[in-house]
BALOBA-1460 file (C-alpha; in Angstrom, 3 decimals):
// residues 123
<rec num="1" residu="x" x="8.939" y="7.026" z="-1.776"/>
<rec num="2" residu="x" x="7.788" y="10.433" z="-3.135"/>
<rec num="3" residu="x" x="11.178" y="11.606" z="-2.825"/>
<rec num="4" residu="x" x="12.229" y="9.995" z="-6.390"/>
<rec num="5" residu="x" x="8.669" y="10.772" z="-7.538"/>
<rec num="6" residu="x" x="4.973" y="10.158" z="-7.982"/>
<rec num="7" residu="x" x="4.600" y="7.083" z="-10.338"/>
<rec num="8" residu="x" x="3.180" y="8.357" z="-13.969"/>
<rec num="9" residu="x" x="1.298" y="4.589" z="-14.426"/>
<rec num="10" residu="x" x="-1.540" y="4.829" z="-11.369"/>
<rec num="11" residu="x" x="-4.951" y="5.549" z="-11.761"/>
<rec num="12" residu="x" x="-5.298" y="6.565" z="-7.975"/>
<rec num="13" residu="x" x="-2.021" y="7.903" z="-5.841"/>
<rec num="14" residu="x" x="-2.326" y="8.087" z="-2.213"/>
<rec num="15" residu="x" x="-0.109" y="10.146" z="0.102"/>
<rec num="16" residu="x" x="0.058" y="8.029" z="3.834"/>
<rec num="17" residu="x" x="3.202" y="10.976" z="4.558"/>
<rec num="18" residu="x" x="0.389" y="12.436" z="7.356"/>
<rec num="19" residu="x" x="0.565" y="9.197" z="9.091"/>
<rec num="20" residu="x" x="2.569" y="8.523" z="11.934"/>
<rec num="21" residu="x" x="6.439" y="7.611" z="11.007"/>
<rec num="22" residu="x" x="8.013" y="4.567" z="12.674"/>
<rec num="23" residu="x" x="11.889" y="6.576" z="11.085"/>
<rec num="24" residu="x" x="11.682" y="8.322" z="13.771"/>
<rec num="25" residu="x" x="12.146" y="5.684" z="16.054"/>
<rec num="26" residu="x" x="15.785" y="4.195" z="16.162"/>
<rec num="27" residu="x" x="14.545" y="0.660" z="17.098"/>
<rec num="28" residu="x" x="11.933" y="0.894" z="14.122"/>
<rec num="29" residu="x" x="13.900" y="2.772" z="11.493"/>
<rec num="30" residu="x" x="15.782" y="-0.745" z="9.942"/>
<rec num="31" residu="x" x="12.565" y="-2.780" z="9.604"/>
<rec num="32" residu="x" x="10.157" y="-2.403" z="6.242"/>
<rec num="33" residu="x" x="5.967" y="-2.435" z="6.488"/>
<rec num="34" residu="x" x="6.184" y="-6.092" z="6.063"/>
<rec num="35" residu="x" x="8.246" y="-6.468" z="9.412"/>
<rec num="36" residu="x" x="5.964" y="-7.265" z="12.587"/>
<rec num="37" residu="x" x="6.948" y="-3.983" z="14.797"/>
<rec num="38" residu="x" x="6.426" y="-2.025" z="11.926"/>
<rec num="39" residu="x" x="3.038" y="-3.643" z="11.606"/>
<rec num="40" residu="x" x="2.244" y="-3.276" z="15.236"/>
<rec num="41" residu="x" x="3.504" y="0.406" z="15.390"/>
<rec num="42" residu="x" x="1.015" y="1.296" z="12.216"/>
<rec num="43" residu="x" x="-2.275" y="-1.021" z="13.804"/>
<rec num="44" residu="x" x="-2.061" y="0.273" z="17.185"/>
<rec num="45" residu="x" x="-2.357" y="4.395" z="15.068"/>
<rec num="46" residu="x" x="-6.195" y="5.694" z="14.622"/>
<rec num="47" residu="x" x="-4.708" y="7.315" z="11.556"/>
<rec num="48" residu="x" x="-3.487" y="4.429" z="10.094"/>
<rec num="49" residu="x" x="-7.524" y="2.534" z="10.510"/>
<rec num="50" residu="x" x="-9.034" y="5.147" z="9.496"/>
<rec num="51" residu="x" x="-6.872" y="5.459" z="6.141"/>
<rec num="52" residu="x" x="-6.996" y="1.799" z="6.020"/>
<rec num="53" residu="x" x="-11.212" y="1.801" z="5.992"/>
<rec num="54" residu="x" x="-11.056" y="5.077" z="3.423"/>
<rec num="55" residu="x" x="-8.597" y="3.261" z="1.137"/>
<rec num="56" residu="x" x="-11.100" y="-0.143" z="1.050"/>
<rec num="57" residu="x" x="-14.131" y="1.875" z="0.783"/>
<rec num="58" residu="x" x="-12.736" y="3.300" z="-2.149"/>
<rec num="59" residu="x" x="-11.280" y="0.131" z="-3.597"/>
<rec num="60" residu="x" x="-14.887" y="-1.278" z="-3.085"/>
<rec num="61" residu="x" x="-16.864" y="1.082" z="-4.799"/>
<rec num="62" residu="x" x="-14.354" y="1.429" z="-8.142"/>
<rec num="63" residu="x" x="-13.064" y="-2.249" z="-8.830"/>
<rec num="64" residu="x" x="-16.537" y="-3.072" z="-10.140"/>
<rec num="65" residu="x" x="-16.766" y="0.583" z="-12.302"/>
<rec num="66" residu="x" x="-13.159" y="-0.184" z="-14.133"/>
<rec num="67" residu="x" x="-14.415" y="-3.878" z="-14.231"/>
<rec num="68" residu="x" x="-17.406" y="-2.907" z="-16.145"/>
<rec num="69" residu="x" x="-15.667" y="-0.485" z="-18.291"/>
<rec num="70" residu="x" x="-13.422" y="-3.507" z="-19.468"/>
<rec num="71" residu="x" x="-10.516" y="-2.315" z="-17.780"/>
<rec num="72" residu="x" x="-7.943" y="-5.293" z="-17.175"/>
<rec num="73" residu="x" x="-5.832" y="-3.503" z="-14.338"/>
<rec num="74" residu="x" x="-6.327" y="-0.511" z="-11.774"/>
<rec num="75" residu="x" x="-3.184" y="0.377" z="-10.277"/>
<rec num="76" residu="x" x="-3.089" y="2.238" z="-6.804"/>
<rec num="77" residu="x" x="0.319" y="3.497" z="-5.817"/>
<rec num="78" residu="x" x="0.551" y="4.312" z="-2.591"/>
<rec num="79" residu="x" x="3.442" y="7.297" z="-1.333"/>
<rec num="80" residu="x" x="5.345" y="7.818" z="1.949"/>
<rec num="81" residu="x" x="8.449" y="9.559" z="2.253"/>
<rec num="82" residu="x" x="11.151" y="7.164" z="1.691"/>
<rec num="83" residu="x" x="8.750" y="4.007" z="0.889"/>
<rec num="84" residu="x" x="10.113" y="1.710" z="3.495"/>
<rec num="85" residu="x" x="7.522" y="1.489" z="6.067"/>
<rec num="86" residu="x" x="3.838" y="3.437" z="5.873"/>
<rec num="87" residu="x" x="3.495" y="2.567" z="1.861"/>
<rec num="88" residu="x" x="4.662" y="-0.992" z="2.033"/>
<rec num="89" residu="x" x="2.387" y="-1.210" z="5.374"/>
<rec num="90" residu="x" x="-0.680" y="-0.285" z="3.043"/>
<rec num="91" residu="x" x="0.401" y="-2.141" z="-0.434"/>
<rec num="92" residu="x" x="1.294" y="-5.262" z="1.612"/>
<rec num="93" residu="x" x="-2.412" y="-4.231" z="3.372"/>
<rec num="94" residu="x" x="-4.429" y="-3.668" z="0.363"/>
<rec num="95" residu="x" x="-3.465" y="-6.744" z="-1.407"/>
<rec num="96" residu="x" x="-4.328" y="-9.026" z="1.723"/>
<rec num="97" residu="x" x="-7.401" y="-7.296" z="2.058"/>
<rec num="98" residu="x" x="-8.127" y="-7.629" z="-1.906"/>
<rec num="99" residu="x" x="-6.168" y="-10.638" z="-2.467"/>
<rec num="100" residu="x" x="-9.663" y="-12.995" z="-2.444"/>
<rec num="101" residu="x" x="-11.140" y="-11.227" z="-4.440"/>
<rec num="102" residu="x" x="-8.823" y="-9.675" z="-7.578"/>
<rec num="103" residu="x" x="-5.540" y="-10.898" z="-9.125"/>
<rec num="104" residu="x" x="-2.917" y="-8.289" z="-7.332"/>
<rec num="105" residu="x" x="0.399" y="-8.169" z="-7.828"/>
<rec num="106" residu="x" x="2.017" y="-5.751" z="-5.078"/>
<rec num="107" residu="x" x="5.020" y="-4.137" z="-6.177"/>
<rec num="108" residu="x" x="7.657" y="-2.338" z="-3.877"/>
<rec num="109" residu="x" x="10.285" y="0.299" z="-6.043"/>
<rec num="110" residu="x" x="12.225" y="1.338" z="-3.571"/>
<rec num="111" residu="x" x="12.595" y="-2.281" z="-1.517"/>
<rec num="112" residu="x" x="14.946" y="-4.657" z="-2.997"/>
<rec num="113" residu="x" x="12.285" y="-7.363" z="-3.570"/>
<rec num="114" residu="x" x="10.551" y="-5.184" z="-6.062"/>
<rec num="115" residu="x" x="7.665" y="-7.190" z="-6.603"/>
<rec num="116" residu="x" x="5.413" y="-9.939" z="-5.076"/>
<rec num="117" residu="x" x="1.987" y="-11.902" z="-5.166"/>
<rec num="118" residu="x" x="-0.293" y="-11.255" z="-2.400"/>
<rec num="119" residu="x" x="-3.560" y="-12.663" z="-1.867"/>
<rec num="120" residu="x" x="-4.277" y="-13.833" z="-5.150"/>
<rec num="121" residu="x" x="-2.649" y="-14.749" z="-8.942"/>
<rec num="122" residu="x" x="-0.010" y="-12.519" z="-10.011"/>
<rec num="123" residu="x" x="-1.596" y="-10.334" z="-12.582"/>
């Protein structure tokens, strides 16, 4: 959540607080973006597609740059307002959709499981 801060280790940050909030819903506010109605409230958003296809697109063009640089990580950190639902929506996205294809290791700070491997080997 961007309310303790923008994490000083990323090469790219991403704010997703434009995006629809499922907070402001009182049946949605105690789930996290890994829970199925939060899931199903960010899918069924425009928004949220469209930042999903911008965020791949740009994953897909600068892997193989850093790659070829000899970089061994790229870290994306991804910022909502609390960092319970839109930003774990899109890590818990991003390293499905990169998963086959990278190690990623998808890390949560302000959920109490702070860290898990998606997709791929943990990195």
């Amino acid at each position: 959540g961007f309310k303790h801060g923008v994490p000083l280790d990323a090469d790219f940050v991403f704010d997703v607080r434009c995006l629809p909030n499922p907070y402001y819903d009182p049946a949605l506010r105690p789930f996290t973006g890994r829970d199925a109605p939060i899931i199903n409230f960010l899918t069924a958003e425009p928004l949220v597609q469209a930042m999903a296809d911008e965020l791949s697109g740009l994953a897909l063009r600068w892997i193989p740059v850093f790659r070829h640089d000899n970089r061994n990580y790229l870290t994306f950190a991804i910022g909502c307002t609390g960092g319970q639902h839109r930003s774990v929506y899109f890590c818990q996205w991003l390293g499905r959709e990169f998963g086959d294809r990278a190690r990623v290791l998808v890390r949560h700070r302000e959920l109490a499981l702070s860290s898990e491997p998606v997709g791929g080997s943990q990195s």
